[in-house]
DRENMARKE-650149 format. One record per atom (N, C-alpha, C): chain; atom name; residue in one letter; residue number from 1; x, y, z. Coordinates in steps of 0.05 Angstrom, whole numbers, m for minus. Layout:
BEGIN
PAPA, A, CA, A, NUM, X, Y, Z
...
# end
This chain:
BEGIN
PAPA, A, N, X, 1, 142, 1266, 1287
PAPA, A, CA, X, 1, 124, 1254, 1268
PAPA, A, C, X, 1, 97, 1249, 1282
PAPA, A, N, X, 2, 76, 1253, 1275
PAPA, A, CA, X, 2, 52, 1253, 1278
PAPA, A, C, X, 2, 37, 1226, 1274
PAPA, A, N, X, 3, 23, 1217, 1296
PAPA, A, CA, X, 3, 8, 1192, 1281
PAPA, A, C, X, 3, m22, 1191, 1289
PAPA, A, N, X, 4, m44, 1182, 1264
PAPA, A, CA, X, 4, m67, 1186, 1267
PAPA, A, C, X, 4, m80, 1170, 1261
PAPA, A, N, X, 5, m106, 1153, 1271
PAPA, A, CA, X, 5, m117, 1138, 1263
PAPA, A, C, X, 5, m128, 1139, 1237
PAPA, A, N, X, 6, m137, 1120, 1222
PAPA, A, CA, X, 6, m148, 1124, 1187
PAPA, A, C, X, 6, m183, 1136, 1192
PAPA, A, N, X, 7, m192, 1138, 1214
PAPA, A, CA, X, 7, m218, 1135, 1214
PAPA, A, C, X, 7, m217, 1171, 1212
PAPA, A, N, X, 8, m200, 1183, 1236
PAPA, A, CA, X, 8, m194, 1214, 1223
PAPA, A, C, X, 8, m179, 1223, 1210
PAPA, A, N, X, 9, m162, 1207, 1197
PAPA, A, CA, X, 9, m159, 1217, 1175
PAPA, A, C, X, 9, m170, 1221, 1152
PAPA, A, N, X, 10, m191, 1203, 1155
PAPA, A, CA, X, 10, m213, 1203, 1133
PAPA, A, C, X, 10, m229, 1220, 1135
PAPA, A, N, X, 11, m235, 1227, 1165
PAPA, A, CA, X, 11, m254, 1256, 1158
PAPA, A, C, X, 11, m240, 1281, 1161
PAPA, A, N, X, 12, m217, 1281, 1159
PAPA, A, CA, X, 12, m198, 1306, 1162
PAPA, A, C, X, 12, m175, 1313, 1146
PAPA, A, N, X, 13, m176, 1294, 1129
PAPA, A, CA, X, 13, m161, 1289, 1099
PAPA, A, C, X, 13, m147, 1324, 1093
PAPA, A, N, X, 14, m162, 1336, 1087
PAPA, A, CA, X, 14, m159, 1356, 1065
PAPA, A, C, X, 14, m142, 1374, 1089
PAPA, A, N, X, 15, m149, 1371, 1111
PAPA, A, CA, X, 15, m136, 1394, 1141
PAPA, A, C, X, 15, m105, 1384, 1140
PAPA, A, N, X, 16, m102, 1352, 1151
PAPA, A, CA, X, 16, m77, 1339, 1149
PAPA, A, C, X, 16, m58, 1341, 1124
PAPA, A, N, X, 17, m66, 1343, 1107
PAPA, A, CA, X, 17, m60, 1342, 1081
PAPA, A, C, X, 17, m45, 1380, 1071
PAPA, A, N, X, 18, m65, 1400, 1084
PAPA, A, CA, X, 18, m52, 1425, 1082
PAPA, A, C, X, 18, m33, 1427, 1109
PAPA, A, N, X, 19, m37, 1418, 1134
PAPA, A, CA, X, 19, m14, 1423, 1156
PAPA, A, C, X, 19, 9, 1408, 1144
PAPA, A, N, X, 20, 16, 1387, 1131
PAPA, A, CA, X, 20, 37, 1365, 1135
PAPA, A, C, X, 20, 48, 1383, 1102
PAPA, A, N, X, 21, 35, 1392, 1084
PAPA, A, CA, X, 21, 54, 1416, 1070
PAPA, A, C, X, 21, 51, 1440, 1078
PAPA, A, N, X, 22, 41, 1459, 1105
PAPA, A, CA, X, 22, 53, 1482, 1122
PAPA, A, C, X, 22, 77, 1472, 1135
PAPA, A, N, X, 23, 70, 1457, 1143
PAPA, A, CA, X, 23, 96, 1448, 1168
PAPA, A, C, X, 23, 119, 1432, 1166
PAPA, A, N, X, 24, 122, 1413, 1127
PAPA, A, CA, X, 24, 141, 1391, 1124
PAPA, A, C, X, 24, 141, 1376, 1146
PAPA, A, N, X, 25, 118, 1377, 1146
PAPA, A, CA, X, 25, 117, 1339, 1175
PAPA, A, C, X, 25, 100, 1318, 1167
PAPA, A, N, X, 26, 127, 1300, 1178
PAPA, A, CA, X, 26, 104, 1272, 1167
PAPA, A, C, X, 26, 79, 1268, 1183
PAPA, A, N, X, 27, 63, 1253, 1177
PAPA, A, CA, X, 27, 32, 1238, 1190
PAPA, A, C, X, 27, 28, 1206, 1179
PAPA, A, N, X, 28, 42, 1192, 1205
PAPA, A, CA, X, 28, 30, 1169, 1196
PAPA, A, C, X, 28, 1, 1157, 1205
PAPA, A, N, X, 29, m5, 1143, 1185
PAPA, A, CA, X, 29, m42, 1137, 1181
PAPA, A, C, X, 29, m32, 1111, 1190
PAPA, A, N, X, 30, m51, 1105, 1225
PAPA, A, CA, X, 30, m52, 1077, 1229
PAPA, A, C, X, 30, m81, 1065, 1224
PAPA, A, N, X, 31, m79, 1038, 1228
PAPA, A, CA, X, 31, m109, 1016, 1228
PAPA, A, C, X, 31, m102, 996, 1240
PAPA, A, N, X, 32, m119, 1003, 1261
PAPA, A, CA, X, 32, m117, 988, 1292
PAPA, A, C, X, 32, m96, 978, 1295
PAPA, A, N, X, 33, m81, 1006, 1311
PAPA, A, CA, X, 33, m51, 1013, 1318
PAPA, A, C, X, 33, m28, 1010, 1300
PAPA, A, N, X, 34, m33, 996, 1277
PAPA, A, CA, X, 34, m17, 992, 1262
PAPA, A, C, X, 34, m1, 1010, 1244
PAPA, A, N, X, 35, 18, 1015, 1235
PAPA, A, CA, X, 35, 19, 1044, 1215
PAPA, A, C, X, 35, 15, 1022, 1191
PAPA, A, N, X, 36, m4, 1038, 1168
PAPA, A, CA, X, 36, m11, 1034, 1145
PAPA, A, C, X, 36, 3, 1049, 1127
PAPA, A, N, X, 37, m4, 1075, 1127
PAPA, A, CA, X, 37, 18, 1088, 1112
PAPA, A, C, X, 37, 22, 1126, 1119
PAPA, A, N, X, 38, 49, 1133, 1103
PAPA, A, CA, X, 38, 63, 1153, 1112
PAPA, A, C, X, 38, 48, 1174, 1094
PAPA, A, N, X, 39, 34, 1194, 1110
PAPA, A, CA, X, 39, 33, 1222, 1085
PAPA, A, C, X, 39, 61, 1242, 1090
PAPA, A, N, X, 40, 82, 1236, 1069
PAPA, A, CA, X, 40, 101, 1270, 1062
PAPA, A, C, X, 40, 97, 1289, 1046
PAPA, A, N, X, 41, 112, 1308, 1057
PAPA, A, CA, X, 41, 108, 1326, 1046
PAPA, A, C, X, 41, 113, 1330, 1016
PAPA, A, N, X, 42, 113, 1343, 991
PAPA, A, CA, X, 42, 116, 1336, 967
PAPA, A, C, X, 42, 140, 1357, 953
PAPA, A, N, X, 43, 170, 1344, 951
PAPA, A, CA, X, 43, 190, 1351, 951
PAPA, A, C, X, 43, 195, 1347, 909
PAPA, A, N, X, 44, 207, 1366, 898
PAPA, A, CA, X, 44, 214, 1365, 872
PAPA, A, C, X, 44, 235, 1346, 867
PAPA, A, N, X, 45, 231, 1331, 853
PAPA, A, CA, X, 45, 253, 1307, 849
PAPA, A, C, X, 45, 278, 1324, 826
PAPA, A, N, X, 46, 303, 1311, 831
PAPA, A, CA, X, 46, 327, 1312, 817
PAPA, A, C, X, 46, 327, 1292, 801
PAPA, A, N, X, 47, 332, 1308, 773
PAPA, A, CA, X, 47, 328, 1291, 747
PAPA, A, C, X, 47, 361, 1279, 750
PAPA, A, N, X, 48, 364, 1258, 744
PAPA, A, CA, X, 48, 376, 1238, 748
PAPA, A, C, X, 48, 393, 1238, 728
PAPA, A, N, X, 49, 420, 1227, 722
PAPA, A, CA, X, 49, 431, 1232, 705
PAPA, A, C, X, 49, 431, 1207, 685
PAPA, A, N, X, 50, 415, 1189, 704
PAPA, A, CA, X, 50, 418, 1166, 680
PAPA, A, C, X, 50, 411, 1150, 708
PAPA, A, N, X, 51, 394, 1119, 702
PAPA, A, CA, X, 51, 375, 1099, 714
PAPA, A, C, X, 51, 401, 1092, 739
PAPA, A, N, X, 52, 425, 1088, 735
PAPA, A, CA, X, 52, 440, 1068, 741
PAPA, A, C, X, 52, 462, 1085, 755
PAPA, A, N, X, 53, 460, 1114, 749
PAPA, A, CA, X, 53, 483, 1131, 758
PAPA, A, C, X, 53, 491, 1141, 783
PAPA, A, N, X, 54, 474, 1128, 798
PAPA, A, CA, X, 54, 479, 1129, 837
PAPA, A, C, X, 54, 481, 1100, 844
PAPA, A, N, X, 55, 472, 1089, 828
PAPA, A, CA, X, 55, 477, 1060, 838
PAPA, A, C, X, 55, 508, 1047, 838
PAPA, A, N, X, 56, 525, 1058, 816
PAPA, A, CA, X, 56, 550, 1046, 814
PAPA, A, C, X, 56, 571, 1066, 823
PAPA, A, N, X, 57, 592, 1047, 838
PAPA, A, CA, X, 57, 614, 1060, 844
PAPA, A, C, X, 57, 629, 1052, 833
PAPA, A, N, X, 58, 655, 1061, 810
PAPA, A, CA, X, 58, 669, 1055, 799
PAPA, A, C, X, 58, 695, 1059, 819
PAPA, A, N, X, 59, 709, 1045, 816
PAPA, A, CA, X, 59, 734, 1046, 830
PAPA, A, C, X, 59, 759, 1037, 818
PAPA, A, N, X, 60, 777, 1040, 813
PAPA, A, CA, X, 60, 807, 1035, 805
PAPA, A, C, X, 60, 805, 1033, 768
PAPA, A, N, X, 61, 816, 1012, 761
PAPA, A, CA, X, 61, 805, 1014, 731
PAPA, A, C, X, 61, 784, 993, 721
PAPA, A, N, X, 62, 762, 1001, 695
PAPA, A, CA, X, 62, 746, 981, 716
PAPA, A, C, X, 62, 750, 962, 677
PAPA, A, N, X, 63, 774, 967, 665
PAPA, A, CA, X, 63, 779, 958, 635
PAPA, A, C, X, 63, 795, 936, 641
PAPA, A, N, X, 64, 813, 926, 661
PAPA, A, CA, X, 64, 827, 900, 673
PAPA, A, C, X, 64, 818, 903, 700
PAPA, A, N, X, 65, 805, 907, 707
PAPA, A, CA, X, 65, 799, 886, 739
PAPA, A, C, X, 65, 811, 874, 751
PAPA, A, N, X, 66, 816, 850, 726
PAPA, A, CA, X, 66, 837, 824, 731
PAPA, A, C, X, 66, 861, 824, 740
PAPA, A, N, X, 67, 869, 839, 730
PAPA, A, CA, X, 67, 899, 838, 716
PAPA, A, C, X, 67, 909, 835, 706
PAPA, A, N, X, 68, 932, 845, 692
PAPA, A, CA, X, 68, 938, 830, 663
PAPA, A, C, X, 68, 950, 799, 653
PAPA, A, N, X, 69, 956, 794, 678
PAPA, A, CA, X, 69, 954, 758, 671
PAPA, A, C, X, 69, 932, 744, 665
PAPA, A, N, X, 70, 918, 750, 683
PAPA, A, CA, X, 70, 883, 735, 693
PAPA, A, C, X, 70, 869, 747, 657
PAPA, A, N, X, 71, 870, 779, 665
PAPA, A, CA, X, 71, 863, 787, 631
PAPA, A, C, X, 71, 865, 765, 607
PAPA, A, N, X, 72, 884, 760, 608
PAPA, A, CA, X, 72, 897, 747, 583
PAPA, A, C, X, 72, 884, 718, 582
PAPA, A, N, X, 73, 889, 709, 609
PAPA, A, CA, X, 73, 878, 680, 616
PAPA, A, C, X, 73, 851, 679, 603
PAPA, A, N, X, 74, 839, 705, 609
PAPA, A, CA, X, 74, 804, 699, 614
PAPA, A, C, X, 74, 798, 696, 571
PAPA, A, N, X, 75, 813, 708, 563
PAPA, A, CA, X, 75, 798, 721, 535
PAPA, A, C, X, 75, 798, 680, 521
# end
């Protein structure tokens, strides 16, 4: 990964900007030493099957949880 001050990056924008999509390499933009931020390369996103559909793992049954005592208890 590449890292470059903001002051050339600012005058070299459009150069960094075509190497980092020839090469899929990152360039991080520092300000005074700091990293500010990451230029990546620009990858096609995977349409998603729904907001929530990587976020949950379902596991065993998820209609009693409880159990069927606790079930019964809870209603």
């Amino acid at each position: 990964m590449k890292t470059m001050a903001i002051t050339d990056f600012k005058s070299h924008a459009l150069q960094v900007l075509g190497e980092v999509a020839a090469r899929n390499e990152r360039v991080v933009v520092t300000k005074r030493g700091k990293p500010l931020a990451e230029v990546v390369p620009y990858t096609e996103a995977k349409p998603a099957a729904g907001h929530l559909a990587e976020a949950l793992v379902f596991e065993k049954d998820i209609v009693t949880p409880l159990g069927k005592n606790m079930w019964n208890a809870c209603r």
